[in-house]
N, C-alpha and C positions, 0 to 999 in steps of 0.2 A: 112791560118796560124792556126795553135794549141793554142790553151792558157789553163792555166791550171789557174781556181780560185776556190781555196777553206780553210778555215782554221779550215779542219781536216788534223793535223800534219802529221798521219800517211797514211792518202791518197796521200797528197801532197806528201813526199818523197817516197813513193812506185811509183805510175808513173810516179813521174818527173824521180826518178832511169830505170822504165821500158822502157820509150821515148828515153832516153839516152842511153840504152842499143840498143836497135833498131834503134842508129842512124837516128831518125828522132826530127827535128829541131820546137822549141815550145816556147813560151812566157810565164810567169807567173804575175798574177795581184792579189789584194783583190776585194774579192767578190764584194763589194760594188765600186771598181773601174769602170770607165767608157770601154766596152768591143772595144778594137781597131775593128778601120774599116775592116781591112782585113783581120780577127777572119771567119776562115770559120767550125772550130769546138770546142767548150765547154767544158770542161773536170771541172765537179765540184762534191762534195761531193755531200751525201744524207741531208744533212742537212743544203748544203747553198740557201742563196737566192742570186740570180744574175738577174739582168734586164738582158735578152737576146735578141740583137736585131734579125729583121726579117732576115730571108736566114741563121741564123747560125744553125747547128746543136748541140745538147747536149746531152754530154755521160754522165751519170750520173756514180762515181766508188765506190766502198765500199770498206773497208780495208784488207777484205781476198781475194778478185778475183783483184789485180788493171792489173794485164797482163792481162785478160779478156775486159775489159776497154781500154786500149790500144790496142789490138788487133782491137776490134769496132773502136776506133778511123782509123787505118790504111786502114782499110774497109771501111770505110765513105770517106776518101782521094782520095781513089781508085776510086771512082764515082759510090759507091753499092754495096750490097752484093754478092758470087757466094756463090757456095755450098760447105758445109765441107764435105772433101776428105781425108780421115787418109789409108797413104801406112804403110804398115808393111811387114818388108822384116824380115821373123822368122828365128830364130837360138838360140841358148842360150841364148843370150842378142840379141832382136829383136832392129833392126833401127823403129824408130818409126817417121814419117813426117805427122803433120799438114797440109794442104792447103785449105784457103780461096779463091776459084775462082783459078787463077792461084800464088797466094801470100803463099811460104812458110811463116805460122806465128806461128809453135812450133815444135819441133825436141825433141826424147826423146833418149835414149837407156837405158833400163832398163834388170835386171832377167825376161826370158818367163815367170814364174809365175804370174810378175804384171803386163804386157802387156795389159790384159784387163780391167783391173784396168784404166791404163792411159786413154785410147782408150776412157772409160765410162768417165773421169771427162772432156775428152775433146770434146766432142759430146752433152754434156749435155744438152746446151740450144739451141745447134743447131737445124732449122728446118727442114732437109731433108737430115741427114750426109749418107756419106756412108764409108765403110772401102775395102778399097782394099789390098789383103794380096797375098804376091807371093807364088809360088806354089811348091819351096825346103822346105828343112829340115820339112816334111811332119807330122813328127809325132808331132814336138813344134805347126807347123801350126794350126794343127787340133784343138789341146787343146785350142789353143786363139780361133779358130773361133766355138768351143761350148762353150765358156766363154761369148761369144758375146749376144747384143738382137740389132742389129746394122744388115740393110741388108751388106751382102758381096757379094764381087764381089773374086774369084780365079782368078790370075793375071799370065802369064807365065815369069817367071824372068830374062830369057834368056837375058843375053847384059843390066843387069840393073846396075850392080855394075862399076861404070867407073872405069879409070884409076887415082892411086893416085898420083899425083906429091909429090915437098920437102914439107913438113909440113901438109899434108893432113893424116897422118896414123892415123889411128882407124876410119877414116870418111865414112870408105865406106859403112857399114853396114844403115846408117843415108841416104847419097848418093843416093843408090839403094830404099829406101824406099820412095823419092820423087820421082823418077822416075818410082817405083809402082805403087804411085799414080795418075799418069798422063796417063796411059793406061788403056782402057779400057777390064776388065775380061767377066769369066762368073759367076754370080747369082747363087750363093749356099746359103744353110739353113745351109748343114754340108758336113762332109768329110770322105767317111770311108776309114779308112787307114788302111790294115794289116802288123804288124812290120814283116820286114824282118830279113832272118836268122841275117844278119850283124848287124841289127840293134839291136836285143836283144842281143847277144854277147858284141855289145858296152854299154849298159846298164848293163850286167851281168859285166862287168873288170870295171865299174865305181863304182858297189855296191861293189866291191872288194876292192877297192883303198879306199871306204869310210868306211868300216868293221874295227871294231879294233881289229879281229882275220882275216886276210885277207880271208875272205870267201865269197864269190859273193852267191847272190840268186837264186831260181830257174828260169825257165824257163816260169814257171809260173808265179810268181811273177813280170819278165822281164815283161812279157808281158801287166799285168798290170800298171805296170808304165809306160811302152807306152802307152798307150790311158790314160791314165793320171788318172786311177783312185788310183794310193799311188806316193807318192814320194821315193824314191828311200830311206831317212832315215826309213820311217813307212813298207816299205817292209822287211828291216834289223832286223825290231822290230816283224814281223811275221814270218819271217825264224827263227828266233832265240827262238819261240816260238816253233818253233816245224814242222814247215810246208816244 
């Protein structure tokens, strides 16, 4: 059983909210309360004291990380830790899936650009993560995995993206990226990619559409916003300069 003792306000409603969001089932007591018999994990602030008896486990939570806190809890339920697995299935907006061991415990979809961003605040304190990233839309891919200081694994994505039934829509992206995760790739540092005709073509009609004289950028330019070094606005700002 969970029990949650502490009276910092804003711990206490942050995980009690977190617990309850993850549908797992918990007690609350005052610190100084007697901790029930069948308390088989601790959830208390940084600042309380609590007699703990023996065999209980104790997660200590703070007010900015308390999903972090929960999360350890769910892992200690589990009967231990496994290793953090973060699948990212890339595209514009990458699926982004946590796994602790075989335990989905965070789902993102966010803009490719902060992809790595995520990736880093959720690996942070982990001891031996690793990211596994499928092997489409090759050019967003690449950029997150030289965004990375995280080993990677290239994953082939073939058959990752299931079937959506009724009320499943937008899920597949998220989907397929736990199931990135659960395969094993190959061990890369990086990825060189050279954009294809199509591919800077669809870069050149997107810098089009985003021009406020509908004028797409070179070819050049394309190209570097494929490997990602302008964003397709700061290219706009160098053609327009002259180039």
């Amino acid at each position: 059983m969970i029990v949650v003792a502490t009276e910092d306000f804003e711990v206490y409603h942050d995980v009690v909210t977190a617990l309850r969001e993850r549908g797992v089932e918990f007690t609350t007591i005052e610190p100084d309360d007697p901790v029930p018999e069948r308390a088989t994990v601790l959830v208390t602030g940084v600042e309380d004291e609590v007699d703990v008896p023996a065999g209980v486990d104790v997660v200590t939570a703070t007010p900015d990380e308390p999903r972090t806190a929960v999360e350890d809890v769910i892992t200690l339920l589990r009967g231990g830790e496994g290793q953090t697995i973060v699948g990212i299935d890339p595209g514009e907006r990458p699926g982004i899936a946590v796994l602790v061991g075989d335990m989905v415990v965070a789902t993102f979809q966010v803009p490719a650009d902060q992809a790595a961003d995520v990736v880093r605040e959720e690996v942070e304190d982990a001891t031996d993560p690793l990211v596994r990233i499928g092997d489409g839309a090759r050019l967003v891919g690449t950029r997150i995995i030289d965004d990375l200081d995280v080993p990677v694994e290239l994953v082939d994505e073939s058959g990752t993206t299931p079937y959506l039934g009724a009320g499943a829509r937008g899920m597949g992206d998220v989907l397929a990226a736990v199931n990135i995760a659960r395969i094993e790739g190959e061990r890369i540092e990086t990825r060189d990619v050279e954009p294809t005709a199509g591919e800077l073509q669809r870069i050149k009609d997107r810098s089009r559409e985003a021009s406020e004289g509908n004028r797409a950028i070179t070819e050049a330019l394309a190209r570097r916003v494929a490997v990602g070094d302008l964003t397709i606005r700061e290219a706009l700002d160098e053609h327009g300069d002259g180039e």
